[in-house]
MDTraj code that builds the backbone (N, CA, C; nanometers):
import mdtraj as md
import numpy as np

residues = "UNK UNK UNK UNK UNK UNK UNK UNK UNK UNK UNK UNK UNK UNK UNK UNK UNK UNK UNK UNK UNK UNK UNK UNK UNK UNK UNK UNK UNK UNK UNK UNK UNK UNK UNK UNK UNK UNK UNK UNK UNK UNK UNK UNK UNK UNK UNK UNK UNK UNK UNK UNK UNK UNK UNK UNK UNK UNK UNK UNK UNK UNK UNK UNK UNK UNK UNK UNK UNK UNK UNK UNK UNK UNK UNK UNK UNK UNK UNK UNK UNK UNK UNK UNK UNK UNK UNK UNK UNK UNK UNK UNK UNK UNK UNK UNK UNK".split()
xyz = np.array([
    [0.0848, -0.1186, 0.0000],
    [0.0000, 0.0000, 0.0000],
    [0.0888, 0.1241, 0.0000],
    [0.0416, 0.2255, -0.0811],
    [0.1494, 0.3475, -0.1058],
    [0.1564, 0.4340, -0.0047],
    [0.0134, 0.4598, 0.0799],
    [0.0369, 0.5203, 0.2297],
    [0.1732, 0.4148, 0.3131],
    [0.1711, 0.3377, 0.3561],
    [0.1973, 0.2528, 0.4589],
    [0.4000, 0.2977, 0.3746],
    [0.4496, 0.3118, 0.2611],
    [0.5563, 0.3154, 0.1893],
    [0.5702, 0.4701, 0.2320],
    [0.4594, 0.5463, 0.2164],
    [0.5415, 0.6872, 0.2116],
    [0.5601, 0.7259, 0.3789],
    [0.5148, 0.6463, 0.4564],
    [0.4933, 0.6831, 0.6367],
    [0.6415, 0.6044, 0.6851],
    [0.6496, 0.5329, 0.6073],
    [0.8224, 0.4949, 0.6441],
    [0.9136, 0.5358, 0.6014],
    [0.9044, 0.6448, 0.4887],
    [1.0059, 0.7328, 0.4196],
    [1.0266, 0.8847, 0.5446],
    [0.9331, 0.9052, 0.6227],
    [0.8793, 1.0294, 0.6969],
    [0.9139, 1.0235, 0.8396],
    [0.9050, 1.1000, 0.9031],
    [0.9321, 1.0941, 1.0659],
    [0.7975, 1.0976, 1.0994],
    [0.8155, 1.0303, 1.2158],
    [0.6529, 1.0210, 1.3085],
    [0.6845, 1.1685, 1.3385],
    [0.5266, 1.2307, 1.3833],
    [0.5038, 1.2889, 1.4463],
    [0.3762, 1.2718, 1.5894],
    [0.3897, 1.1925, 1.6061],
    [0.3213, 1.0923, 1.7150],
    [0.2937, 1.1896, 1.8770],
    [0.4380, 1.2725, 1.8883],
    [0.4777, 1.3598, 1.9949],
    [0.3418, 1.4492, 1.9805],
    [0.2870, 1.4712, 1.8860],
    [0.1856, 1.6019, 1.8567],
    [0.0720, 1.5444, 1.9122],
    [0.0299, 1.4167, 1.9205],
    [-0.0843, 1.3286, 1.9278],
    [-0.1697, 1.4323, 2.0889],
    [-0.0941, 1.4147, 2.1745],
    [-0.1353, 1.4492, 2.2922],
    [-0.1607, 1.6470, 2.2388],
    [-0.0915, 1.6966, 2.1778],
    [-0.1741, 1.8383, 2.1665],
    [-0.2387, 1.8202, 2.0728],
    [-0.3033, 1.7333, 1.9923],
    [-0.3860, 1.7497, 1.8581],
    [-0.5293, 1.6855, 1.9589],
    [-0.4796, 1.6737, 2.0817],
    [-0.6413, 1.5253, 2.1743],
    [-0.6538, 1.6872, 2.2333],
    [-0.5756, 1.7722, 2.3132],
    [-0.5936, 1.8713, 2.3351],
    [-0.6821, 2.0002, 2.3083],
    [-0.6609, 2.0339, 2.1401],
    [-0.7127, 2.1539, 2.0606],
    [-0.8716, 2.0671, 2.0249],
    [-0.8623, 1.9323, 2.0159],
    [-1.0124, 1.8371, 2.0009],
    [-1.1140, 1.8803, 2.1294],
    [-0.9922, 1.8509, 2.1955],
    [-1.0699, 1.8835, 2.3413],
    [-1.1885, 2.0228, 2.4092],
    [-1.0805, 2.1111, 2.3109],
    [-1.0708, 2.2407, 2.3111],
    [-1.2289, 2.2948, 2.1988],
    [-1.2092, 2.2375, 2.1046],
    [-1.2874, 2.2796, 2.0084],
    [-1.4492, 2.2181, 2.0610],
    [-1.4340, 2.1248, 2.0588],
    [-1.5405, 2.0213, 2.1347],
    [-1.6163, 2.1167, 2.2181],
    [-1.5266, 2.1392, 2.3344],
    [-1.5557, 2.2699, 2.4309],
    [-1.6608, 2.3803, 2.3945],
    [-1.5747, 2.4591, 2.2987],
    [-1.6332, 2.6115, 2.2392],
    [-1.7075, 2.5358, 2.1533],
    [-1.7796, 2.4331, 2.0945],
    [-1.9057, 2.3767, 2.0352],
    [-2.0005, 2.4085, 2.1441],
    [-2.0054, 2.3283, 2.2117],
    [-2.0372, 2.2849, 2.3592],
    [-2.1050, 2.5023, 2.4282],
    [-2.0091, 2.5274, 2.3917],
    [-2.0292, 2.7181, 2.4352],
    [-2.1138, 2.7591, 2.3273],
    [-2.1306, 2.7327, 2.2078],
    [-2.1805, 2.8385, 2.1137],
    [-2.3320, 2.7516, 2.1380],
    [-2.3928, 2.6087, 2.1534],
    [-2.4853, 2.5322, 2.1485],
    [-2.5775, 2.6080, 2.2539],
    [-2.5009, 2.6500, 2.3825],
    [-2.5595, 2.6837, 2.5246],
    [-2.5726, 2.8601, 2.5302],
    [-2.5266, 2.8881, 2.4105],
    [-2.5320, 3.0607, 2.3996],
    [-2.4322, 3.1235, 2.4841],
    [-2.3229, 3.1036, 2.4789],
    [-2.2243, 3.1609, 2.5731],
    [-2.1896, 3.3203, 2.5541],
    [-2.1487, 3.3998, 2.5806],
    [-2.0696, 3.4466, 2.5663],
    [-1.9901, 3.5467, 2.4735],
    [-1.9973, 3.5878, 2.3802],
    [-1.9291, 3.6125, 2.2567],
    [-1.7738, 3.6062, 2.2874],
    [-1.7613, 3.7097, 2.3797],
    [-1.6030, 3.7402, 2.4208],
    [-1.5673, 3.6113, 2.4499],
    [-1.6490, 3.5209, 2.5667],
    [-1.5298, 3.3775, 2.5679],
    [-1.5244, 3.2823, 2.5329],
    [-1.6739, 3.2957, 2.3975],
    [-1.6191, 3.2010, 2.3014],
    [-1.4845, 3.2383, 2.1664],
    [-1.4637, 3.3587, 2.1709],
    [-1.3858, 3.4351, 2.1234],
    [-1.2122, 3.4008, 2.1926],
    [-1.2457, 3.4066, 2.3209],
    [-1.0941, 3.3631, 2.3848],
    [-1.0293, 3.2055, 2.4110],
    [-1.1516, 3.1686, 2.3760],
    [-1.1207, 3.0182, 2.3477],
    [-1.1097, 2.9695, 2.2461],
    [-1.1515, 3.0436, 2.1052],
    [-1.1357, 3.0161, 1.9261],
    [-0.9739, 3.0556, 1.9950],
    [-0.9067, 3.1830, 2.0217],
    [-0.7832, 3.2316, 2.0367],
    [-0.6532, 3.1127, 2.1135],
    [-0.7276, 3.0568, 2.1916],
    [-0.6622, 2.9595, 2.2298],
    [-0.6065, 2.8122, 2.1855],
    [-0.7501, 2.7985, 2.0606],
    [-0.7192, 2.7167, 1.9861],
    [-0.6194, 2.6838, 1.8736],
    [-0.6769, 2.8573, 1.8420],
    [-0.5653, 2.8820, 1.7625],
    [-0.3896, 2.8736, 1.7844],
    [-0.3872, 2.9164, 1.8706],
    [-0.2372, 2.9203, 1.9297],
    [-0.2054, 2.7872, 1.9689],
    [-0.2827, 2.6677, 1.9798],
    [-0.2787, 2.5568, 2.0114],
    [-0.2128, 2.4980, 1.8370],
    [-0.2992, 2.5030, 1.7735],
    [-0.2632, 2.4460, 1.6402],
    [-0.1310, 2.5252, 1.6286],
    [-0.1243, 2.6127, 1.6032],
    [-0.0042, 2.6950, 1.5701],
    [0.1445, 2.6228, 1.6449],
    [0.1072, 2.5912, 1.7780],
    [0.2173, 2.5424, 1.8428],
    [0.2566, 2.3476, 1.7588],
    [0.1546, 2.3324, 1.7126],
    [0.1228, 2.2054, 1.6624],
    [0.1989, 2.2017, 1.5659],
    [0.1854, 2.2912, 1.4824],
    [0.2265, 2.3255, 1.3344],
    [0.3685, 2.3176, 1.3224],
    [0.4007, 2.4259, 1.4092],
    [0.6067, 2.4319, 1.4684],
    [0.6483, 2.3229, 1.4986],
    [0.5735, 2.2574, 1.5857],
    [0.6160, 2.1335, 1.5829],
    [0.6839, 2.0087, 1.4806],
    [0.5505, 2.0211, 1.4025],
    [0.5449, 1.9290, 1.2992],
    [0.6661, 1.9763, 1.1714],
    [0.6364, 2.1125, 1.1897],
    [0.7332, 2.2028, 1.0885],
    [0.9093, 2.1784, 1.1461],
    [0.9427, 2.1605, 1.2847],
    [1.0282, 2.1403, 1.2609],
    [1.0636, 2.0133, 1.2618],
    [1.0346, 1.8732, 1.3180],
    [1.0033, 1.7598, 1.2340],
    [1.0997, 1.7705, 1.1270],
    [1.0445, 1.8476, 1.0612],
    [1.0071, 1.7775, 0.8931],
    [1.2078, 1.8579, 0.8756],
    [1.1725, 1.9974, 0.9064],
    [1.3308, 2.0571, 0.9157],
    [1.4134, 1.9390, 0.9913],
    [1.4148, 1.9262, 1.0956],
    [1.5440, 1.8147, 1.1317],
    [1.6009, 1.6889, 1.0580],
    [1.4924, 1.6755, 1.0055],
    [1.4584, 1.5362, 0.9902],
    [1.4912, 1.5216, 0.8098],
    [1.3513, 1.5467, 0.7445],
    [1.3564, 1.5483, 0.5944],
    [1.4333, 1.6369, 0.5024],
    [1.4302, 1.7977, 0.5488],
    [1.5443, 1.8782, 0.5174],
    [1.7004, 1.8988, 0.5261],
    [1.7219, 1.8492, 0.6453],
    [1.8493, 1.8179, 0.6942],
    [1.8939, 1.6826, 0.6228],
    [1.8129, 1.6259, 0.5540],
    [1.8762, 1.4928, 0.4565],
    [1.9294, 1.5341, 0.3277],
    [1.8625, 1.6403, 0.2639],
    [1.8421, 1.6923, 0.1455],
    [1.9128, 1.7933, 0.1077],
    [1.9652, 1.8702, 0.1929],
    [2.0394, 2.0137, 0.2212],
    [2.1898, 1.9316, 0.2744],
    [2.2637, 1.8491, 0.3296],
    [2.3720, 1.8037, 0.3294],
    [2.4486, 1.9678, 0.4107],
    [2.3279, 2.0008, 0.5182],
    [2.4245, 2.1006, 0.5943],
    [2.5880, 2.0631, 0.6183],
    [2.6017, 2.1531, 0.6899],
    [2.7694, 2.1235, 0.7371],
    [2.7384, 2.1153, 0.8837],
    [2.6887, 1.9793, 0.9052],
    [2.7274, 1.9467, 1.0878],
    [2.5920, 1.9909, 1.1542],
    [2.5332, 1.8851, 1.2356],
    [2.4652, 1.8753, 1.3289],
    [2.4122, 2.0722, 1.3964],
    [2.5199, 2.0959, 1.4260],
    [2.5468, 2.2226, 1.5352],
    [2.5252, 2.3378, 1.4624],
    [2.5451, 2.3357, 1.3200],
    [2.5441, 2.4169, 1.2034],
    [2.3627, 2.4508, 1.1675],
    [2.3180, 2.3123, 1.1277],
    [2.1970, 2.2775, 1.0843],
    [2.1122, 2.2986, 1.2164],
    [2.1338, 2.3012, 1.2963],
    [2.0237, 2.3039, 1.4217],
    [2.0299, 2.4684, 1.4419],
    [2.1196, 2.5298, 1.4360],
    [2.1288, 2.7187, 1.4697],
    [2.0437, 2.7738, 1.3131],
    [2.0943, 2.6969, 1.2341],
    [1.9804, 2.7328, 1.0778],
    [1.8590, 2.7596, 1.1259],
    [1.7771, 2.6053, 1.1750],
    [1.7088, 2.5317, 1.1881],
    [1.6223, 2.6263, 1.2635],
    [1.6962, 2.6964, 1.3720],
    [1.6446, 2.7143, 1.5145],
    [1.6241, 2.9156, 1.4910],
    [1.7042, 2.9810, 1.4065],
    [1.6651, 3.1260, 1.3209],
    [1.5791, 3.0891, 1.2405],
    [1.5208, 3.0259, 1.1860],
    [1.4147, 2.9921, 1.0760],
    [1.3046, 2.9712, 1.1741],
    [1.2722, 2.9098, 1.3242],
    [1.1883, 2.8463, 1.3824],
    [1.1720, 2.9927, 1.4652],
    [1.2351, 3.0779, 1.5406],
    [1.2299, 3.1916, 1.5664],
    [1.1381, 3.3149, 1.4829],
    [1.1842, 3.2720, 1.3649],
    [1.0961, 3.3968, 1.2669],
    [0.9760, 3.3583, 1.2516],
    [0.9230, 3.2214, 1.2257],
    [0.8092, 3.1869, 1.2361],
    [0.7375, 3.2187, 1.3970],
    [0.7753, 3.1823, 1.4881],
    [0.7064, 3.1921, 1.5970],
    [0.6900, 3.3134, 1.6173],
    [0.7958, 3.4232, 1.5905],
    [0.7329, 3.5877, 1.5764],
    [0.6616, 3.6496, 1.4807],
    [0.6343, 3.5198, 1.3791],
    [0.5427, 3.6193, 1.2809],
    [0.4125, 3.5288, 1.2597],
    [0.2443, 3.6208, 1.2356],
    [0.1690, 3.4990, 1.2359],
    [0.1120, 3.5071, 1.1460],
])
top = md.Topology()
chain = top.add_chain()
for i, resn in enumerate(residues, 1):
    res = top.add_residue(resn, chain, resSeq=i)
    for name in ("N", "CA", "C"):
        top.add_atom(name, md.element.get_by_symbol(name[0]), res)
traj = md.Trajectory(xyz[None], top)
């Protein structure tokens, strides 16, 4: 099967599992708020929370894929080299949204 071939070419991201049960958790929630008439503002601060939830998800997964699949492909120069790249590239993202 061509899934089951391309998931062994890839890095798990398995680590995310517990914040992806999280933002479920989360969303579930603010369903749960908009059904019962909550609020505007805190169904509003809880969409915000979600958001920043995925987002943290995303970096995650994003750098994954940098350590892992990029760092195969790019033939940096050295571990210590590729991780300070790695880690100014992961910086600019987390300050910009």
């Amino acid at each position: 099967m061509q899934t089951n071939a391309r998931q062994a070419e890839h890095p798990s991201h398995l680590e995310q599992t517990p914040r992806l049960n999280r933002a479920i958790g989360q969303l579930e929630g603010i369903k749960r708020m908009i059904e019962n008439g909550e609020y505007c503002v805190d169904v509003m601060t809880q969409l915000r929370a979600v958001r920043s939830a995925i987002k943290t998800i995303e970096l995650g997964v994003l750098s994954t894929h940098m350590r892992s699949c990029l760092a195969q492909t790019c033939g940096c120069g050295g571990d210590a080299m590729r991780d300070r790249q790695i880690e100014e590239i992961m910086t600019l993202l987390k300050k910009y949204e």
